[in-house]
Structures are given as C-alpha cells and as structure tokens.
C-alpha positions as CSV (number, residue, x, y, z in Angstrom):
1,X,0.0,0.0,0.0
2,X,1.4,3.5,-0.9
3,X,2.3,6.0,1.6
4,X,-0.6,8.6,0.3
5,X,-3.1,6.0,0.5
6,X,-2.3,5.3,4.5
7,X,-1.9,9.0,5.0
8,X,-5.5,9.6,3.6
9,X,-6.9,6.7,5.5
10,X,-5.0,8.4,9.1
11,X,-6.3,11.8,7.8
12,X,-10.0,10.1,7.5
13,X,-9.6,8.5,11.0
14,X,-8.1,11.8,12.2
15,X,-11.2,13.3,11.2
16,X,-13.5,11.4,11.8
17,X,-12.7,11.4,15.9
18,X,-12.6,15.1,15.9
19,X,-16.7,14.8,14.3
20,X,-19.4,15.7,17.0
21,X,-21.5,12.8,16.3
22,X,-24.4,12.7,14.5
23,X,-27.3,13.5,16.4
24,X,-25.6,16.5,18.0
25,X,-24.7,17.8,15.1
26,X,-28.5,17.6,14.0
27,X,-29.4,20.0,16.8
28,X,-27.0,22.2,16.2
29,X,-28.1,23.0,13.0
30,X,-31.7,23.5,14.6
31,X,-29.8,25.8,17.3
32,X,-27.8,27.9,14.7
33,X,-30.7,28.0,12.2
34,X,-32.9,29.2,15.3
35,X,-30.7,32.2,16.3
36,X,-30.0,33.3,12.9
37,X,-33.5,34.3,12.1
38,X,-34.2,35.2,15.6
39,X,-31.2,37.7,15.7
40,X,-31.6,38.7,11.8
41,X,-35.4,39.6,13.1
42,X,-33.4,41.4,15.8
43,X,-31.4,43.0,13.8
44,X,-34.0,45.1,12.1
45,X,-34.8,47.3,15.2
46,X,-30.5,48.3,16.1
47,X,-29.7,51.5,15.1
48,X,-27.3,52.6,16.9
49,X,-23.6,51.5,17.7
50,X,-24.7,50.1,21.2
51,X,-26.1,47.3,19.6
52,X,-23.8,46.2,17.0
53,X,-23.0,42.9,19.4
54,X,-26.2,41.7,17.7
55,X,-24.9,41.7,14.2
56,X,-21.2,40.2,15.2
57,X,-23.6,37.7,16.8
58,X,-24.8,37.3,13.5
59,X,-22.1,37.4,11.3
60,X,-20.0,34.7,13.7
61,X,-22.7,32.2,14.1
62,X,-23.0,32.2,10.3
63,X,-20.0,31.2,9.7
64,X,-19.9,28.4,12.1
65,X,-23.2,27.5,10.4
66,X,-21.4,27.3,7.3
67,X,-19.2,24.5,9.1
68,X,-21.8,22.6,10.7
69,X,-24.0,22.4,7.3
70,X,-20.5,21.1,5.4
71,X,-20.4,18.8,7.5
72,X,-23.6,17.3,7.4
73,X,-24.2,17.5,3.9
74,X,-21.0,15.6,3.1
75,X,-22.4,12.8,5.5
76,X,-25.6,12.3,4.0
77,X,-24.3,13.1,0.4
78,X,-24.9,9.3,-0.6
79,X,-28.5,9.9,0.3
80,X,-28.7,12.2,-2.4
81,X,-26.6,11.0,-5.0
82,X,-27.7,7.4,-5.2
83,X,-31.1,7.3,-6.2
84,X,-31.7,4.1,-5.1
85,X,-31.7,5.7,-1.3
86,X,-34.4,8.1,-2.3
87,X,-37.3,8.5,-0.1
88,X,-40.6,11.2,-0.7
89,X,-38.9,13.1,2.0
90,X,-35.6,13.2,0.0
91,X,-36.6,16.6,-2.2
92,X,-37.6,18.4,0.7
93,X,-34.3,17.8,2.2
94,X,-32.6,19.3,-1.2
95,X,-34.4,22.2,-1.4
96,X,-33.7,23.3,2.7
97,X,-29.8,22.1,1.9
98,X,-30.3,24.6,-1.5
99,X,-32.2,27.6,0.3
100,X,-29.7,27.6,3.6
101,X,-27.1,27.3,1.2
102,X,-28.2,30.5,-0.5
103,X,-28.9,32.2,2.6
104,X,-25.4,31.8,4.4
105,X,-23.8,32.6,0.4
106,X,-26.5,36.0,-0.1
107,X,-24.9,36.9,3.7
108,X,-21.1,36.4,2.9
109,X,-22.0,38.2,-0.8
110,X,-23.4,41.4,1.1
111,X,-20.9,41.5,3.4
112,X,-18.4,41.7,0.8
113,X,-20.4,44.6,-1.6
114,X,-22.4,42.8,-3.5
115,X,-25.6,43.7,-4.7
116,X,-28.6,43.0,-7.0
117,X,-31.3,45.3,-8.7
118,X,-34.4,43.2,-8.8
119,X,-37.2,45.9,-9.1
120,X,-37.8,46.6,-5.7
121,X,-35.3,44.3,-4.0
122,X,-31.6,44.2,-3.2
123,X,-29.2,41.5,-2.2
124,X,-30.3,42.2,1.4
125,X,-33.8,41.4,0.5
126,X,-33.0,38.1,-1.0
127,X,-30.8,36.9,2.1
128,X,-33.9,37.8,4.4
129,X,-35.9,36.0,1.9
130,X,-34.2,32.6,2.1
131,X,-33.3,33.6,5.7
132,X,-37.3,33.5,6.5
133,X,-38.2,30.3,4.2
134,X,-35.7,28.3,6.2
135,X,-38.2,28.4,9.2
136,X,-41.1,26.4,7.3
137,X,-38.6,24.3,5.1
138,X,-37.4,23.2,8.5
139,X,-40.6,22.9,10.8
140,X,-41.7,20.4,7.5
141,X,-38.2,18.6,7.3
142,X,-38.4,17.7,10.5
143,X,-41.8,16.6,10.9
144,X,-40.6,14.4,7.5
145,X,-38.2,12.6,9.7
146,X,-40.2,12.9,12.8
147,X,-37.4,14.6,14.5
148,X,-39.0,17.0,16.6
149,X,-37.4,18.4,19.6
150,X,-38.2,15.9,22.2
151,X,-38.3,12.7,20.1
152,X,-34.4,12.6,19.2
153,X,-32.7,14.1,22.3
154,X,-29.0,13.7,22.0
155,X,-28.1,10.9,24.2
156,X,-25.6,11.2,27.2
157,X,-23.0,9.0,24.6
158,X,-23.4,12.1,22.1
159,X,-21.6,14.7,24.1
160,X,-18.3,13.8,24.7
161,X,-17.2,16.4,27.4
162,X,-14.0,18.2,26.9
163,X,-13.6,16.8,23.4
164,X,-16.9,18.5,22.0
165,X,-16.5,21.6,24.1
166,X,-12.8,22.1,22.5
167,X,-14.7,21.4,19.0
168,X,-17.3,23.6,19.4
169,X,-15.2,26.8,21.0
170,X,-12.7,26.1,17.7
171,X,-15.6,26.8,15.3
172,X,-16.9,29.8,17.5
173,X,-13.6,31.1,17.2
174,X,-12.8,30.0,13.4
175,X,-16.3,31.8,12.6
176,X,-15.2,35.2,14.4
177,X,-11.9,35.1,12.8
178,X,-13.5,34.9,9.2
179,X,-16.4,37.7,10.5
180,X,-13.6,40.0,11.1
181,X,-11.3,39.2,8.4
182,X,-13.9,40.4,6.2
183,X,-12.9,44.2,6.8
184,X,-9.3,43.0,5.4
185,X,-10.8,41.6,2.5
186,X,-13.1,44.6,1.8
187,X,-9.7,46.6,2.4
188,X,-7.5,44.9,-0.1
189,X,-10.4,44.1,-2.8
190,X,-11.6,48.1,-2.4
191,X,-15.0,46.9,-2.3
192,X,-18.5,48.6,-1.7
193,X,-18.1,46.8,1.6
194,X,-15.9,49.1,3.1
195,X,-18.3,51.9,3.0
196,X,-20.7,50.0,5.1
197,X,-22.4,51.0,8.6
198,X,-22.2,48.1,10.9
199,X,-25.7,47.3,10.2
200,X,-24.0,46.0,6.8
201,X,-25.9,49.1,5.2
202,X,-24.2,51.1,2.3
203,X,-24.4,54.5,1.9
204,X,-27.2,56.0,-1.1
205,X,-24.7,57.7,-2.6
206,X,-21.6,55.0,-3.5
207,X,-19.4,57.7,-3.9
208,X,-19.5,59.0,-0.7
209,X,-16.4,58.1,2.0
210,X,-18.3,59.0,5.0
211,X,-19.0,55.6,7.1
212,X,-22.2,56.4,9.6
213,X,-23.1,59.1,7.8
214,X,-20.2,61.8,8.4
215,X,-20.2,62.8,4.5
216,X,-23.6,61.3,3.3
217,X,-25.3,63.3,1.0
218,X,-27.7,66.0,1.9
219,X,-29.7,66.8,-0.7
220,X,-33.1,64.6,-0.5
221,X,-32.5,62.4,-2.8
222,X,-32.8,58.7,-1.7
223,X,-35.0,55.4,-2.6
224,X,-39.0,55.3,-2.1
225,X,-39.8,52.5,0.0
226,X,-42.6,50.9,2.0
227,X,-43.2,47.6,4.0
228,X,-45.4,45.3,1.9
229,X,-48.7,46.9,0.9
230,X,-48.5,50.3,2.7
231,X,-48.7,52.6,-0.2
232,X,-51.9,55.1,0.4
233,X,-53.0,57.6,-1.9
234,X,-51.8,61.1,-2.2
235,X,-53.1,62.9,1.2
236,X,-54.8,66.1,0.6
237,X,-53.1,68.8,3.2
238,X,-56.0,70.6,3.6
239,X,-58.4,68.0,4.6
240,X,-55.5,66.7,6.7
241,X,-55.7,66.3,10.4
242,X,-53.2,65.3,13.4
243,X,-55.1,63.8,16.7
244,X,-52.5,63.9,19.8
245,X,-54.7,61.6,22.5
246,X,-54.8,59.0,24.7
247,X,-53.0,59.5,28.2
248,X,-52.9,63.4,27.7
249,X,-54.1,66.4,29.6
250,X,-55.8,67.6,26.7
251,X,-56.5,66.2,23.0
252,X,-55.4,68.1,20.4
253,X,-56.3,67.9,16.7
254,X,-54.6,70.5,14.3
255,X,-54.7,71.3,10.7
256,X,-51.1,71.3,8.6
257,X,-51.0,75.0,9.1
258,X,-51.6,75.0,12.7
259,X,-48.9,72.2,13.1
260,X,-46.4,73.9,11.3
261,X,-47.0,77.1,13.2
262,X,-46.2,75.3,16.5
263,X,-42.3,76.4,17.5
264,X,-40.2,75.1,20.1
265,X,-40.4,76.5,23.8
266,X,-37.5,78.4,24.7
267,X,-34.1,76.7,25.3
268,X,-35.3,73.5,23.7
269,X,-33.5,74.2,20.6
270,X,-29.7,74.9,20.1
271,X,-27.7,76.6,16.7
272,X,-27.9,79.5,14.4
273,X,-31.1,78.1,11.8
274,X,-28.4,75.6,10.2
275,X,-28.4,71.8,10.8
276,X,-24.6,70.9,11.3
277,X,-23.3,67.4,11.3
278,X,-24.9,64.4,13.8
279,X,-23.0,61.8,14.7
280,X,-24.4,58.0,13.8
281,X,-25.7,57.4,17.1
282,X,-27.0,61.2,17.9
283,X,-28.8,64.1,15.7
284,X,-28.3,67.5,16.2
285,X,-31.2,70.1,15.6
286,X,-32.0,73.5,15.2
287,X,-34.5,76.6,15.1
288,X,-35.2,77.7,11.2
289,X,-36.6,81.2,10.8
290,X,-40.2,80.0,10.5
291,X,-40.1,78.2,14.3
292,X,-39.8,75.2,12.5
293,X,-37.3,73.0,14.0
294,X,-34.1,71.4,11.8
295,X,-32.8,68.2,12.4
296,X,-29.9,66.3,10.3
297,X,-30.5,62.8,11.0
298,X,-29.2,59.4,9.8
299,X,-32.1,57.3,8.1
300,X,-30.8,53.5,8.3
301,X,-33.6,51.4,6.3
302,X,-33.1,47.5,6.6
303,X,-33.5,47.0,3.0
304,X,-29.6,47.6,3.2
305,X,-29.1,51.0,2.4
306,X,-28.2,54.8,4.8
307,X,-28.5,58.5,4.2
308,X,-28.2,61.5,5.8
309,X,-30.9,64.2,5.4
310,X,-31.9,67.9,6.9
311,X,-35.2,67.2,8.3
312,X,-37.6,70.0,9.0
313,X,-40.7,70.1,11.0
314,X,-42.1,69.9,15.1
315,X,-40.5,68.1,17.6
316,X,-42.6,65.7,18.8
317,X,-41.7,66.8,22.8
318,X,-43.0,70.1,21.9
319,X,-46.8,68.9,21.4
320,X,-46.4,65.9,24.1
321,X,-46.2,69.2,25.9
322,X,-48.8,71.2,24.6
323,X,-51.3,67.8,25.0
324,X,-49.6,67.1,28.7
325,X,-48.5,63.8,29.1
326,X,-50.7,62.0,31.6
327,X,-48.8,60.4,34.7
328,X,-49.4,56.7,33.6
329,X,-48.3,57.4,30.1
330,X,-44.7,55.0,29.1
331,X,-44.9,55.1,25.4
332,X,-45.9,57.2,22.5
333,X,-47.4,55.5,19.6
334,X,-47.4,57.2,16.0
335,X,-49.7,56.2,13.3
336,X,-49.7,56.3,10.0
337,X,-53.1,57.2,8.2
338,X,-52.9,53.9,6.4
339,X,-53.0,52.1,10.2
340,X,-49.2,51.4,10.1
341,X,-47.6,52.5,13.3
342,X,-44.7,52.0,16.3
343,X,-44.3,52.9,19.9
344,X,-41.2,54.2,21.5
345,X,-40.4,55.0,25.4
346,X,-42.0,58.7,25.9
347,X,-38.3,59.6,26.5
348,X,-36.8,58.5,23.8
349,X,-40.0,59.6,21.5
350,X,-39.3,63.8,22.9
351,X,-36.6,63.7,20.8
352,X,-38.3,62.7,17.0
353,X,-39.3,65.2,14.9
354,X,-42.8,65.0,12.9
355,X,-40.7,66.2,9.6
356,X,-43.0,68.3,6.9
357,X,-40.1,68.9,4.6
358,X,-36.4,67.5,3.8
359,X,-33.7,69.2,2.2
360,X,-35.2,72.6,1.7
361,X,-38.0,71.1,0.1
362,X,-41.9,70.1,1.6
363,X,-42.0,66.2,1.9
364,X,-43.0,64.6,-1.4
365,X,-45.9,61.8,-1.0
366,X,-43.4,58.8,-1.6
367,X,-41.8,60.2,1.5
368,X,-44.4,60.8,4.2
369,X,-46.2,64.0,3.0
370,X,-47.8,65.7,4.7
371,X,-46.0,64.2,8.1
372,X,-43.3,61.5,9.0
373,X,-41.8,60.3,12.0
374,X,-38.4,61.0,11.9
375,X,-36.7,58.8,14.7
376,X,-33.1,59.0,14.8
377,X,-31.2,55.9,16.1
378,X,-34.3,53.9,14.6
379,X,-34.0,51.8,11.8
380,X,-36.2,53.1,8.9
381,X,-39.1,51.1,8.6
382,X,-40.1,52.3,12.1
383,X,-40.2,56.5,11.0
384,X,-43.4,55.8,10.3
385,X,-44.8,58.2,7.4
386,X,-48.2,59.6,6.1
387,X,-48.5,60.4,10.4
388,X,-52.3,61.9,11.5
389,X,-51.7,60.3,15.1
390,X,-49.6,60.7,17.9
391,X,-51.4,58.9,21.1
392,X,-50.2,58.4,24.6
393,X,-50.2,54.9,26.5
394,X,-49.3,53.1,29.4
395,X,-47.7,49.8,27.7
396,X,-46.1,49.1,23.7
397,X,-48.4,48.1,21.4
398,X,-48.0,44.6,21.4
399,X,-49.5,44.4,17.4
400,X,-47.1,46.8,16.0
401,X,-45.2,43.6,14.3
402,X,-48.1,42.1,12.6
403,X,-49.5,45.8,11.4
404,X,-46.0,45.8,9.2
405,X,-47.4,43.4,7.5
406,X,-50.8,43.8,6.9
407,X,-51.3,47.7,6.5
408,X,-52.0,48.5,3.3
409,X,-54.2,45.7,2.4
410,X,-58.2,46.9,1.7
C-alpha cells in the first residue's frame, strides 16, 4: 500500500474522531438556524452602535453555520446521490440544503459589496428572503423525519465532554476570525463593503467616504420604500388632520397650518437656523426662521441601504407638551393614516421630529407628505410616514409587528 493511500486513511480517522456525532450535530443546526432568524429579526430594530454585538452575533454564528452544514451534507451526500436511497422526503431535504445554502452565500456576498437590482429588491432582501423560508422548510423537514425536539434528544453518549466543548469553542472562534477578516478583504479588494455602517448598510450615494453618515449626501434624494402593501394615496393637506390623544391632559387635533406654526419652547433648541453634522448614534437640531425646527438625521432602512438628510418640521416633545403627558403614560405610539404604526419609550419619542419637509423642500408623497416620523437611532421602517396620530399609552403596542405586514391591504 502506498504511503498517500495510508496518509488519507490516518487523515479520514483523524477526522472522523474530531466529528461531534451525529445526532448532536443535528441539533446544532436547529440551534444555529434558530438564532439566525431570531437575531436577523433582531437586527432590524438596532440603530445605533450600542447594539452592533447583535450583528457580530450574526455574522459569527453564520459562519460556524457554514461549518456545521458542510459537514452534514457531506455525510448524507450518498442519500442524495444514489437514487436508489431516495425516499418522498428526500426533495424536501434538497431544497432546505439549497435555500440555507443561498442564505449563508447571499450573507457572505453582502458583506463583501455585493448587490442585485431586482425591481424593488436588493441582495439584502433576497438573504432575508431565504433567511425567513428556512423556518417552514425546517418545521416540515423535521416533521418528514419525525425529529421534533423531544423525540431525538442527543443521548448522554453524544456529548463527549472536553472533546466536543474544544470542538465547538474552535468553530466559534474560526467563525469570528472569518467575521472579522472580512474588513481586510473589503480593504485589499476596495469593495463597496468598506463603506458600510455596521448594520452592513451602504451609503445611497456610493461615492461617498463617510461611514455612519459623516459625508452622506444631503440633498433629499434617496430610494421610495414601503413595507409590503403600505402605499396610500396622495393625502390632501387641507383635509388633513393630526389627533394627539390617549393618556394626555388635553386632545389636540390640528390642521397642517396650525402644526407647522407650533415652534419650540424656549431653550429647547440649540444653533444659528443651520443643521450641522450628527453623529451616527446622535442628531443634532435647530431653530429655522419660521419656528420650525431642523434636524440632520441618519435614516438606516433594513433594506440595506443609509443617508443622511436635513429634516424640517415639530419636535414631537413640543406637542407631548402642549397635549400634557398623563402620569401613567410609558410610550408614544405614532400612526400612520394607512393604520401602520410603532411605539417608542416617551423619553426616547421627545426627541423625534414630525418632519414636513427634507432638504429645503416640503415632503414629497413617496416620502411621508404631509407628516413622518423622523426617529433617529431607529431603523427606517419604524419612522413611520403619512402620520395623522400621535397617542399616549401606558404599555407598547404589542401588534405593532403584525401591522407591518398587513397595513395596506383593503
């Protein structure tokens, strides 16, 4: 026997003690496939630095998913290729392999600059996409092996102590090396990665250096978008109304020229009637010459891209205090005419500003006209636009999720 052939066979061995077995890789899988979408869902409502932990989170566990999934597709690869071991659950199999394939390959793609122009959708779209059909595909798979959680419990003899802890901590560790060796690769290659927020969101203008929105350009012009069907028509300004109710002193309901007549109280505003530069995880603002307030904020949408735009408009602490905030009142909820709406901590929420215009100009319809939330250290599907209600309440609306998805609809 040759020397390579006993050197492949040691390799095999070598490998094949250093293997978690089976089963445990099994629920791994289910583990790592679990946290993905749950942190990708996460994801979606970090703005700000603080919580960039969620995305290395991310990123890492990806990675070692990538490892895991290798590994179990090359055992069961004879399943697959010999057609005589086919069973009616063997296509349903394929197609999770294919999708989870696709996901972890859209996520690495992104990461690196790549994008795609599919109508409406961009290579962020797509990786949520097959991110989100991974829960059925696997929910179906496993009820086609009948491998719920419960029925196949690794066994004691499945977990081999120090061995598959030192295993497991390798991969962890392998999976944040590659996260992070990204950046060098972005580096050397000069990609569209490297002008990335740590969301993974590029700037609208490609041209721009500024990372978190230091240079980002200023002059209103950035992408139309809405969450599913939440697309009303035009909104007459003169028939227009904002309610401010709920847990308030008094209800008010104003026209648009009443609302933009309300100024800030004294000392509540800071600068000369020029926005000057925010920070990613701040905004600044100011008083315009109308009593208007200015705010240059830092719109992150999780459709993957970020700009930077001169807001103008009320702050939304400035009618909280011309309503008076009742004592049991926690959050604010906005809402959007079409019934699309969020709550935020009334602390946080004093700081938003109902915009009417952007970059000199009024808001245009695709943007919010006549009002939108804007909600700086938010991510963008949660400036809520086409506002005509701002109410007070004790607790978070706990329906604000499902309402993403179903305003719009007749």
């Amino acid at each position: 026997m040759s020397n390579g052939s006993e050197l492949r066979r040691a390799l095999r061995r070598g490998l094949r003690r250093a293997e978690p077995s089976a089963r445990l890789v099994d629920w791994t899988l289910l583990v790592l496939v679990a946290f993905q979408v749950g942190s990708g869902l996460l994801s979606f409502t970090v703005g700000r630095p603080s919580g960039a932990v969620v995305f290395w989170a991310h990123g890492v566990a990806g990675f070692a998913l990538v490892f895991f999934l290798a590994l179990k597709l090359y055992r069961v690869r004879r399943r697959v290729t010999d057609s005589r071991l086919w069973t009616r659950a063997t296509g349903l199999s394929v197609a999770l392999a294919v999708v989870a394939v696709a996901a972890l390959a859209t996520g690495v793609a992104w990461v690196l600059g790549a994008d795609v122009d599919l109508a409406y959708w961009g290579l962020m779209n797509v990786h949520v996409l097959f991110g989100l059909l991974l829960v059925p595909l696997l929910a179906l798979h496993l009820l086609s092996r009948r491998s719920l959680p419960g029925m196949r419990r690794p066994r004691r003899s499945d977990v081999q102590g120090r061995r598959d802890a030192l295993r497991y901590a390798g991969v962890l560790v392998g999976g944040a090396v590659l996260w992070r060796s990204q950046s060098v690769v972005n580096d050397l290659l000069d990609t569209a990665g490297t002008t990335r927020r740590f969301t993974g969101s590029k700037p609208v203008d490609l041209d721009s250096e500024g990372v978190d929105g230091a240079d980002g350009r200023t002059d209103g012009e950035f992408p139309v978008t809405s969450w599913v069907a939440d697309d009303p028509d035009p909104v007459d300004r003169d028939a227009w109304r904002l309610r401010v109710d709920g847990l308030v002193d008094e209800s008010l309901d104003l026209s648009y020229a009443a609302l933009t007549g309300v100024a800030p109280e004294d000392g509540d505003a800071t600068g000369d009637g020029d926005a000057t530069d925010a920070t990613s995880d701040d905004a600044t603002d100011a008083t315009g010459d109308d009593g208007e307030t200015e705010l240059r904020a830092l719109l992150d949408c999780t459709s993957g891209w970020y700009t930077v735009q001169d807001w103008r408009g009320v702050r939304l602490g400035d009618l909280l205090d011309a309503a008076g905030v009742g004592d049991d009142a926690r959050y604010v909820r906005v809402v959007s005419v079409t019934g699309y709406r969020w709550s935020f901590p009334v602390s946080e929420a004093r700081e938003f500003l109902l915009a009417t215009g952007v970059a000199g100009d009024d808001l245009s319809h695709g943007h919010g006209a006549p009002l939108r939330l804007v909600a700086p250290g938010r991510r963008g599907f949660q400036w809520v636009k086409w506002v005509d209600r701002v109410e007070l309440r004790e607790r978070r609306d706990p329906a604000q999720w499902l309402v993403t998805l179903i305003s719009g609809f007749d």
